[in-house]
Backbone bond lengths (Angstrom), bond angles and torsions (degrees), N, CA, C in turn:
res aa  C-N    CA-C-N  psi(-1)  N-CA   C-N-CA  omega(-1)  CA-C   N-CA-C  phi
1 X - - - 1.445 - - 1.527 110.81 -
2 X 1.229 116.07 -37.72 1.700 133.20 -178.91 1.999 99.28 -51.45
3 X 1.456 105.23 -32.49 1.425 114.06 -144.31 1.812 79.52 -95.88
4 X 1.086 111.43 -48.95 1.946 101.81 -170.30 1.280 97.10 -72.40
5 X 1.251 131.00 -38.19 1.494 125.54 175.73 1.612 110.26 -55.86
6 X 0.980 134.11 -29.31 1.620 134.57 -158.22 1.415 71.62 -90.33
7 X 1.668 132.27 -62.17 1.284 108.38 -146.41 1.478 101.86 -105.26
8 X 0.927 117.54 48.51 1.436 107.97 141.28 1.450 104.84 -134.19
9 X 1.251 124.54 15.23 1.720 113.15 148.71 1.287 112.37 -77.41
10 X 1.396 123.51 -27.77 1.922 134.23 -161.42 0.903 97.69 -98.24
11 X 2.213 142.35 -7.82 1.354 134.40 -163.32 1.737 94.28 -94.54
12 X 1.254 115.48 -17.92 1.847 124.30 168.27 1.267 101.50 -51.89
13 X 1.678 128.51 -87.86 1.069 139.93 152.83 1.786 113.78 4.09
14 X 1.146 105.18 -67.08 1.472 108.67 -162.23 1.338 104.97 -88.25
15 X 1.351 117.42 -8.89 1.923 109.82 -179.23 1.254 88.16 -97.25
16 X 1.922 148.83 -24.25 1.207 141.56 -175.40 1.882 97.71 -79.49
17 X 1.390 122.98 -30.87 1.562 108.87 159.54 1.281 121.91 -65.89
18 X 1.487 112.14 -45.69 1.650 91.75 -174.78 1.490 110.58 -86.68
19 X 0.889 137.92 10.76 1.562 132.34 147.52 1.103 123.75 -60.33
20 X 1.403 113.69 -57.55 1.777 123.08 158.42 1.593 106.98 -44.15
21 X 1.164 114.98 -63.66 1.542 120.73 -148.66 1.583 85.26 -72.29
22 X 1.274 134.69 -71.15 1.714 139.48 -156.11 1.229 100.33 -64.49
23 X 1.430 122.05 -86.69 1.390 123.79 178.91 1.555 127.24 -90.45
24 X 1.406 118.93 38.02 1.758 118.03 165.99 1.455 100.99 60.30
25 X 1.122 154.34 5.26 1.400 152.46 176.68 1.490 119.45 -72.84
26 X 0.847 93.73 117.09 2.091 113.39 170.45 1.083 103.19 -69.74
27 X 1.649 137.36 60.61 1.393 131.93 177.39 1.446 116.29 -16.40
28 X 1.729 129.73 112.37 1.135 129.90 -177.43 2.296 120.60 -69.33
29 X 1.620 86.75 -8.60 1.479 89.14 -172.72 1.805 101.24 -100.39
30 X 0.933 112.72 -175.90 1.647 121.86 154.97 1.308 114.28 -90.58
31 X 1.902 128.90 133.64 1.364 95.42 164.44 1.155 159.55 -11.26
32 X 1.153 101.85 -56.06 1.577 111.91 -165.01 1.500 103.87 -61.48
33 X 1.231 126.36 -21.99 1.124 129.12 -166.82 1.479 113.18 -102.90
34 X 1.653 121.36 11.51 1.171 130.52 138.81 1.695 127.64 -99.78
35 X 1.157 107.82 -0.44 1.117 150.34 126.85 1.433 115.16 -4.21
36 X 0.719 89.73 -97.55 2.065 112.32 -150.79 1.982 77.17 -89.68
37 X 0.967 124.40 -49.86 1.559 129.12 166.46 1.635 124.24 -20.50
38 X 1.654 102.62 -69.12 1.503 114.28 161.83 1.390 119.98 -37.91
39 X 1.536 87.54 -54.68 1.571 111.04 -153.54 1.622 106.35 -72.93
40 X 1.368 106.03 -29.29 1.902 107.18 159.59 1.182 119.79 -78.98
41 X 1.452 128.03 -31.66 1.255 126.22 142.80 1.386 148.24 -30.69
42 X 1.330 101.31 -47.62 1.512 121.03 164.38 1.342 118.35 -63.32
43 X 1.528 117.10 -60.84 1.361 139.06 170.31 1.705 108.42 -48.58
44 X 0.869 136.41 -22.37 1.626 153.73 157.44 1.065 105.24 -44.50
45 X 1.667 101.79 -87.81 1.300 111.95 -174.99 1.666 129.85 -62.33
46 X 1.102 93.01 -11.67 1.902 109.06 174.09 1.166 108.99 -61.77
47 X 1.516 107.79 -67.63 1.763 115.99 169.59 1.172 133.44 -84.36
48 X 1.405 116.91 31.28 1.439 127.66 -178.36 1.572 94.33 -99.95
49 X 1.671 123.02 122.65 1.256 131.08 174.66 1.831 108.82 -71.49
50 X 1.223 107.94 140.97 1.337 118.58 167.03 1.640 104.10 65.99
51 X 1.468 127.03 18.40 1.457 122.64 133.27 1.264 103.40 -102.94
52 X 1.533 92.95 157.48 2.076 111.64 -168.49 1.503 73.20 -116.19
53 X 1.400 83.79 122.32 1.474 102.51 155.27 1.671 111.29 55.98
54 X 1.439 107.42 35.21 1.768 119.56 169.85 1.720 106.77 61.63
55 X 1.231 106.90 13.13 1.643 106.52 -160.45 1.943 100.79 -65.47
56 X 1.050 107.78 117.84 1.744 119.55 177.16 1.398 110.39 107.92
57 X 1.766 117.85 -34.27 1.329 124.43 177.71 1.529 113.56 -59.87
58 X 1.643 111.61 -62.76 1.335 95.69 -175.87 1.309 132.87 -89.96
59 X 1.824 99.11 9.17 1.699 105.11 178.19 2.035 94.26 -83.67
60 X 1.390 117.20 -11.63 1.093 92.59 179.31 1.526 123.72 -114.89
61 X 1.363 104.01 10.93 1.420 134.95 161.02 1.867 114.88 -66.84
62 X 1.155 95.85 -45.76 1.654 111.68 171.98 1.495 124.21 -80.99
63 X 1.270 111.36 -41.17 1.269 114.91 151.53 1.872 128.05 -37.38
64 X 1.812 95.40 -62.07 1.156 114.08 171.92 1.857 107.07 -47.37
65 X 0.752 118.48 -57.67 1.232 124.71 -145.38 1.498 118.09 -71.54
66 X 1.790 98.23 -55.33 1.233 112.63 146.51 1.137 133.03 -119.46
67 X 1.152 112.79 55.77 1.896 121.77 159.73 1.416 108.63 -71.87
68 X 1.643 124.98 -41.07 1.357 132.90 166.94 1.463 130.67 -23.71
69 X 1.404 117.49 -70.43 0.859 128.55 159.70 1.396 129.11 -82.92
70 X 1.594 146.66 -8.63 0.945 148.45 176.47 1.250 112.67 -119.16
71 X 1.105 112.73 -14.10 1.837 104.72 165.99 1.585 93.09 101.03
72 X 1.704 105.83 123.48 1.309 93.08 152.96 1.413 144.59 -16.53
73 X 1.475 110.57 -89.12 1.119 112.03 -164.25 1.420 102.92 -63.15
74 X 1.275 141.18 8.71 1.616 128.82 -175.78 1.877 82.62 -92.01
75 X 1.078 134.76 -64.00 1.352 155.41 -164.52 1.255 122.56 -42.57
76 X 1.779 100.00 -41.57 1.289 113.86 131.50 1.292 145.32 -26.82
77 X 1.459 96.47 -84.13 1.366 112.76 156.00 1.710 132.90 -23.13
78 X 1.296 100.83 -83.65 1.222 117.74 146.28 1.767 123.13 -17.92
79 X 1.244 128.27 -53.33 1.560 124.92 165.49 1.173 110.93 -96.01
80 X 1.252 150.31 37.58 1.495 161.85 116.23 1.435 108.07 -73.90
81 X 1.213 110.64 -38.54 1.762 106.68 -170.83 1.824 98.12 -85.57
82 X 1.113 118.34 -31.75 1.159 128.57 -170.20 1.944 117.65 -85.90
83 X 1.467 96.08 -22.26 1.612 98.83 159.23 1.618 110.52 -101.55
84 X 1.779 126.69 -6.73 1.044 104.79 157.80 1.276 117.47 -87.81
85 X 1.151 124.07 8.00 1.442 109.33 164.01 1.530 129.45 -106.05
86 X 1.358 105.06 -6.31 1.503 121.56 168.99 2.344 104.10 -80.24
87 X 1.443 100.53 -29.09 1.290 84.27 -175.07 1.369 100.86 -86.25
88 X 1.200 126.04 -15.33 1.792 125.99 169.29 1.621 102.89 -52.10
89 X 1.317 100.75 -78.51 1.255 126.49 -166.87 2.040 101.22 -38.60
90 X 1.121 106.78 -37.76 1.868 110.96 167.10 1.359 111.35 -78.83
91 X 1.222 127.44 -35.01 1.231 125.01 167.07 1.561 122.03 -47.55
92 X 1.457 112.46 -52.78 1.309 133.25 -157.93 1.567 100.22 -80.67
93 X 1.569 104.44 -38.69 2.211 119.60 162.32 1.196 98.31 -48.32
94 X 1.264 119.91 -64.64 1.429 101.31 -161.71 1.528 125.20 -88.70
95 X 1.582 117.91 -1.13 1.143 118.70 159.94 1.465 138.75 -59.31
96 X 1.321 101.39 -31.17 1.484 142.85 -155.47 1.747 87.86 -107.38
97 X 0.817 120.75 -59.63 1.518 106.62 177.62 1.529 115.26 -65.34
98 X 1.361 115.75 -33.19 1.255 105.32 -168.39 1.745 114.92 -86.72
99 X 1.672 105.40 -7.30 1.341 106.80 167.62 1.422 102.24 -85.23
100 X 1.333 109.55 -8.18 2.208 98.47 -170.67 1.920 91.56 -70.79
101 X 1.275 96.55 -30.66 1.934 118.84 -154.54 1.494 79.97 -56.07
102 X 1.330 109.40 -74.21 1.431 106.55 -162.47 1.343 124.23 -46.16
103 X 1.217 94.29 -63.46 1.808 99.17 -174.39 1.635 121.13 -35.21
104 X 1.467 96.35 -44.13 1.574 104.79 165.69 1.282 125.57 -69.98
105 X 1.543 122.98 -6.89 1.175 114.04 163.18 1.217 116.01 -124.22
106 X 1.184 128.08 37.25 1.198 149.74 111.19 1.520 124.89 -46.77
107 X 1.237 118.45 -67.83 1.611 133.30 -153.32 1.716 89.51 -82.03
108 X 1.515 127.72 -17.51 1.440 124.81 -162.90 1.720 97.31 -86.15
């Protein structure tokens, strides 16, 4: 819990880089306020029955939220870039775990 909490204070941070970095944008909010954004987003899609893994909920939670100020299609953008990097980021979990898996059952 320590670990989703850290990162969804640092996912502010990192959606105000890739706005800059992807599309040249002077993020109009303050972090924090992409922030707490994600992080209702996420929490959406967590408890949304019959999506796996929030898939459509929180890309359209983010959209919603900040399509306003960033323009649709950036908002868009933005939760495509932001579930390809959450499905990396599970990819790379479970790679990494499943070589920890082995080795230990190996060495046992």
């Amino acid at each position: 819990m320590i670990l989703f909490a850290i990162m969804d204070v640092f996912i502010g941070f990192f959606i105000t880089l890739l706005l800059k970095g992807i599309w040249g944008i002077v993020p109009p909010w303050a972090w924090y306020r992409y922030s707490w954004g994600f992080t209702l987003a996420w929490l959406l899609g967590f408890v949304m029955p019959g999506a796996s893994g929030g898939i459509g909920v929180r890309e359209a939670v983010i959209v919603g939220l900040f399509g306003s100020s960033l323009g649709t299609g950036v908002a868009a953008g933005l939760a495509i870039v932001l579930r390809l990097i959450t499905v990396v980021g599970d990819l790379l979990t479970f790679t990494i775990a499943s070589l920890l898996d082995d080795d230990r059952a190996v060495k046992s």
